[in-house]
C-alpha positions, 0 to 999 in steps of 0.5 A: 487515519490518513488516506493520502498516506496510505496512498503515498506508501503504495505509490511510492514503494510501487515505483522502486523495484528494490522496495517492491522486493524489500516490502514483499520479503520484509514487510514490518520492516520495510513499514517501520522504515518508510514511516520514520524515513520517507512518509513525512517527505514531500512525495518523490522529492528527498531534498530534506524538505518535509512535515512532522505529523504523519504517521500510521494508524495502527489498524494502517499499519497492521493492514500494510505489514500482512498485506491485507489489500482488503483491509486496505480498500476498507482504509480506502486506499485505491485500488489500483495503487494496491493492485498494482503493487501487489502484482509486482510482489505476488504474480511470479507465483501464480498462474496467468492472471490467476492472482489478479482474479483472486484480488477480485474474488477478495474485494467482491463483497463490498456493494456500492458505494464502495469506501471513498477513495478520495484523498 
């Protein structure tokens, strides 16, 4: 399991308004795609630099292509990184905050200490 994978795939689709819409329409895709192109790359730099080992884990994966924001925070993806871009995917269809309360609403089982988030 790779925290700082995870972290880096919402960070980095969160920040490119194309791969917000394509992650929301397409999921597995968009997943599969990022993983083989992007996840080895070091972050926010394309110039063909890049490792070999990282990949998903299963369950990493799995939670990323039904956008299970809960499963996420139990991988201890950030928060913030998941909220941030699950706005941007999800609010237009949803009330004023209303999606934002639901993300809460979801999370509010876990007591403290929450799953580390460190990377």
């Amino acid at each position: 399991m790779s925290k700082y994978l995870l972290n880096k795939f919402l960070y980095t689709v969160d920040r490119d308004p194309e791969l917000v819409e394509r992650y929301r329409e397409d999921p597995a895709g968009t997943v599969s795609w990022w993983e083989a192109e992007r996840a080895n790359a070091v972050l926010n730099c394309y110039t063909g630099e890049a490792s070999t080992w990282l990949r998903f884990t299963d369950e990493e994966r799995d939670a990323l292509t039904t956008h299970d924001h809960v499963k996420l925070f139990e991988l201890g993806s950030h928060p913030f990184l998941t909220l941030t871009l699950f706005i941007a995917m999800f609010e237009r269809d949803h009330g004023p905050l209303e999606y934002q309360i639901a993300y809460g609403r979801r999370l509010q089982h876990f007591d403290l200490p929450y799953p580390d988030i460190a990377t």
